[in-house]
N, C-alpha and C positions, 0 to 999 in steps of 0.2 A: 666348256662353260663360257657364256657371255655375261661376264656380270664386271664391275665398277666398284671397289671398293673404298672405302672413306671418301667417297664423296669425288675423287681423282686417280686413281690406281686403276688402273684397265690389265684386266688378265687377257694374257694371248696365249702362247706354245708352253705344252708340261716340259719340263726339264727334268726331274726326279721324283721319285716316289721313295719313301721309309715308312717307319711303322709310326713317325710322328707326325705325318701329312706327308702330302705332296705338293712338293714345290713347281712354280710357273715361272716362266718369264714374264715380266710385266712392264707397263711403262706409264710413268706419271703425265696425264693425261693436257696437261697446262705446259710446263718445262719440259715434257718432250724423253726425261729422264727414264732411262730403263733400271726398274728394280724386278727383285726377286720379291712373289709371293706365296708363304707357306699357307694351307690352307686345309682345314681337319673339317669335317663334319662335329655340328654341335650334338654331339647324342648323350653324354652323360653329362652333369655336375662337375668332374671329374677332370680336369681339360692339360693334356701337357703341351699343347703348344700354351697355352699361357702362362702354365708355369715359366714356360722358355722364353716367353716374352718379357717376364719378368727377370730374366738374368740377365737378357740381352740390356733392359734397363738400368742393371747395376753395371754393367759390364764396359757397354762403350764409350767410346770417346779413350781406352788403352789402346795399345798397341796390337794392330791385329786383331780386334773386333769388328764386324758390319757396324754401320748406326743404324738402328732399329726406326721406321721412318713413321710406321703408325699399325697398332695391333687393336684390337676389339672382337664384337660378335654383332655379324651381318647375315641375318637370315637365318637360314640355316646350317653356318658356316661359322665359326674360331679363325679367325685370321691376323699374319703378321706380315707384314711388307719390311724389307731389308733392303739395305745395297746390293746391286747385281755385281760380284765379282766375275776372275777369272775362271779358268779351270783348275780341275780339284790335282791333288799329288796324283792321284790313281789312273786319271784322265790320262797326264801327262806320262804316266810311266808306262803305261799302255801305246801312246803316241809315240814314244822310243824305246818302240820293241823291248816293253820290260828289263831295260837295261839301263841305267842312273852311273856314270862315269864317280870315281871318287872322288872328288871334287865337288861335284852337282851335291852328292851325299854331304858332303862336311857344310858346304853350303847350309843345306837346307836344316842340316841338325844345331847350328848355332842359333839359326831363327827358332825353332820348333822347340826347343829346350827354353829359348825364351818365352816363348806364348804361354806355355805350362805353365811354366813359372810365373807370368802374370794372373792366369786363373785361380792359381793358388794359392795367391798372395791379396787373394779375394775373398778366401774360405772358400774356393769350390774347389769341386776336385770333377773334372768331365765325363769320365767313366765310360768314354766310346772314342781314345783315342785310334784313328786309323786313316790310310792317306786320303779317303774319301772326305772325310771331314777338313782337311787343309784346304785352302783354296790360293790362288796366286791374285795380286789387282791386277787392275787394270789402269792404261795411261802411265803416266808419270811413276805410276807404283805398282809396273808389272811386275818388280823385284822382290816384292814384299808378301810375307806367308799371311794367310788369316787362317783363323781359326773358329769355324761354324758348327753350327748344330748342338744345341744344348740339351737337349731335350731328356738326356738322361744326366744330368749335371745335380749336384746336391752338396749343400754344404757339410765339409767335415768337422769344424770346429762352429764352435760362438762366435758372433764375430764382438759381443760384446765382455765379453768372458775370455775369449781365447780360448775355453777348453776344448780339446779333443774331443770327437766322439764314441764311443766305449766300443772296444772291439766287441764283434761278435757274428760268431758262426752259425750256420742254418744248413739246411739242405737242396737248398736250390741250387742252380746250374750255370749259375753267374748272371753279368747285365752287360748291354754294350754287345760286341761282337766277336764269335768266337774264336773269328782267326791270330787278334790283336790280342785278346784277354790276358790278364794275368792268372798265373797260377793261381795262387790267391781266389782270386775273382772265381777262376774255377772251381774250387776246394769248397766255394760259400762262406767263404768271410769278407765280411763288408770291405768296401773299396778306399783305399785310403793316396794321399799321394804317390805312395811308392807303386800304385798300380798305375795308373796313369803314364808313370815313367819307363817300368817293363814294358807297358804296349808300344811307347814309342822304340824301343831298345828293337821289339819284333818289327817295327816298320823300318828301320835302317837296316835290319840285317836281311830284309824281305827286299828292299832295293838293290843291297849289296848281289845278293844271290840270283834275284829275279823270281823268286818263289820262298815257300818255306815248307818243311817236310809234311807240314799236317793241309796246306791247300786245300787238298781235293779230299781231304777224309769225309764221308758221308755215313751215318746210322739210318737207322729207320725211323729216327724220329727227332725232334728238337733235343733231347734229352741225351740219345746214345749217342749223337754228334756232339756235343760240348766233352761228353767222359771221354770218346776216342780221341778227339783233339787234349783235353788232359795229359791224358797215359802218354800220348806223341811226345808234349812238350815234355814231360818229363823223361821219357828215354831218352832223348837228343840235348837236356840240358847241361851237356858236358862238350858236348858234338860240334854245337849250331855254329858257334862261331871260329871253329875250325877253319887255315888257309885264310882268314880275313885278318886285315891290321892287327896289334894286339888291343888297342884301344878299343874296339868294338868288343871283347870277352873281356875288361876291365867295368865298361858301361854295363854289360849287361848284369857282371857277376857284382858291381855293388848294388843298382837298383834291387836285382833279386835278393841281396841280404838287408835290405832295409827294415825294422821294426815300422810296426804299424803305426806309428804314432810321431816318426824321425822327421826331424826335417835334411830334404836333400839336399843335396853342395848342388844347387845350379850352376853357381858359378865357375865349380872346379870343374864339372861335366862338359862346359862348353869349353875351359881353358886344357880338356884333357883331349879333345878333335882339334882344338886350334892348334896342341902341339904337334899333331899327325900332319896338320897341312903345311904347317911349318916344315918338318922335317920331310914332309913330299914337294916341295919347292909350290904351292898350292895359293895362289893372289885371291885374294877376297873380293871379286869385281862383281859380283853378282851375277856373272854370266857362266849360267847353268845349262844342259845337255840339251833342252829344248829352244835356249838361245839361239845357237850356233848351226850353220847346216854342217851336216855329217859331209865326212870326205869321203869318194867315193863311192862302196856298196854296204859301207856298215862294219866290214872288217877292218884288219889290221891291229892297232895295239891295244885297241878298248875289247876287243873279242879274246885276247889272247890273255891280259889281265883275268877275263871272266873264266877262261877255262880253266885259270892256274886255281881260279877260287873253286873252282869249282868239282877240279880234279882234287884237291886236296879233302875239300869234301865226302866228294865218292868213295876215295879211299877209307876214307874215317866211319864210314859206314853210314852216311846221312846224306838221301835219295833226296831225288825230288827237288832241286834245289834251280835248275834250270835248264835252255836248251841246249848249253854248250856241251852236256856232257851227254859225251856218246856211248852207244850201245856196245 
């Protein structure tokens, strides 16, 4: 498409597509500034990119949000223009050969524990936490996580009130995506903090491992694919974090005991990996796996670390976890 939005926003190259637009690369047309632009067809009433617009405008100016640079409807088009960040966690873990050193891990989970915690400390709760949604900056703050894509985000309390909002179960097939989802989520009970915080729990142990056992489960339809991945997570939920630190089955096993309605120890979460890195002799410099060039061909003791997790896995009876482990 060749079109100019608000009057200076020039759309060039698509960069992604979701179910809540697809996003461009863009560049403001005066200052020369490259932003991202999200961009839905106006067909219903109904619009969630502007709902999303509207969080991003509660939202920015914290820690780890884009600033939202100008949203409206042009044409036949819903549109929001953002900051153009870096690449997403997914990106990046894919760029090294699906394998996140423990370090790069504890890294990134002090930030990511914090981003949560800012959204929530918002009244929202994201409900599509996963490493696509992370993004890294750029310049001066290549080091720094964001946190994108709201589009499935909704408040769980009043924020005038403080009240909670009432549990309650349905039969639907969860929201968000189903590789990350919580139990919960799956079961069809409304999404609360403590879901948010399982999903991330599956994205460090998805780093750790380089996969997770439900991956590649496929049904024959949207529907038999959320139950198969279900059923996975719950046979492996004793399993997962076998062979890995013990703080990583500490994190997952409080998140997943959480009451729908608790609020989480952020603080202790992030002080229970900084004691891991501590005690792995671990410097907080921000220099993560995609920092640094690899020595040599990629082996040596980051390969060896990954087979030890990985063998102990295996043994434990929980496939699928990576390519270290041989046939």
């Amino acid at each position: 498409m060749d079109f100019t939005f608000g009057g200076k926003y020039k759309l060039e190259e698509e960069i992604a597509m979701g179910g809540c637009g697809t996003v461009f690369q863009g560049v403001h047309t005066i200052a020369g500034k490259e932003v991202a632009i999200k961009v839905e067809p106006a067909l219903t009433r109904s619009s969630p990119l502007k709902q999303e617009s509207k969080i991003y405008k509660t939202l920015m100016g914290g820690p780890g949000v884009p600033w939202l640079m100008w949203s409206g409807k042009q044409g036949d088009y819903n549109v929001m223009v953002v900051d153009l960040l870096g690449p997403s966690l997914e990106d990046l873990f894919r760029m090294c050969n699906r394998y996140f050193s423990l370090k790069t891990v504890l890294l990134l989970a002090d930030q990511l524990i914090s981003r949560i915690e800012y959204i929530h400390s918002r009244d929202l709760i994201h409900r599509d936490i996963k490493p696509a949604n992370f993004v890294m900056g750029v310049g001066k703050n290549a080091d720094f996580v964001n946190i994108i894509d709201f589009g499935l985000a909704k408040k769980f309390r009043d924020p005038r009130t403080g009240q909670h909002i009432p549990y309650k179960q349905d039969d639907h097939h969860g929201v968000g995506t189903c590789l990350f989802a919580a139990i919960n989520t799956h079961q069809g009970i409304d999404c609360a903090r403590r879901d948010d915080l399982e999903s991330l729990a599956y994205m460090l142990i998805y780093f750790m491992r380089g996969s997770l056992p439900w991956r590649k489960l496929k049904g024959s339809d949207t529907a038999s694919t959320w139950d198969l991945i279900k059923d996975k997570k719950l046979e492996c939920e004793q399993l997962l974090t076998v062979g890995l630190p013990p703080e990583f089955e500490v994190f997952y096993t409080y998140v997943r005991g959480l009451e729908f309605g608790d609020l989480p120890d952020y603080e202790g979460l992030r002080q229970l990996f900084r004691g891991l890195g501590e005690r792995e002799g671990i410097e907080y410099d921000n220099t993560f796996e995609w920092s640094v060039r690899p020595r040599g061909d990629g082996t040596g003791e980051r390969e060896r670390k990954r087979k030890r997790y990985c063998s102990a896995c295996a043994k434990a009876g929980v496939h699928g976890h990576g390519r270290a482990v041989s046939s």
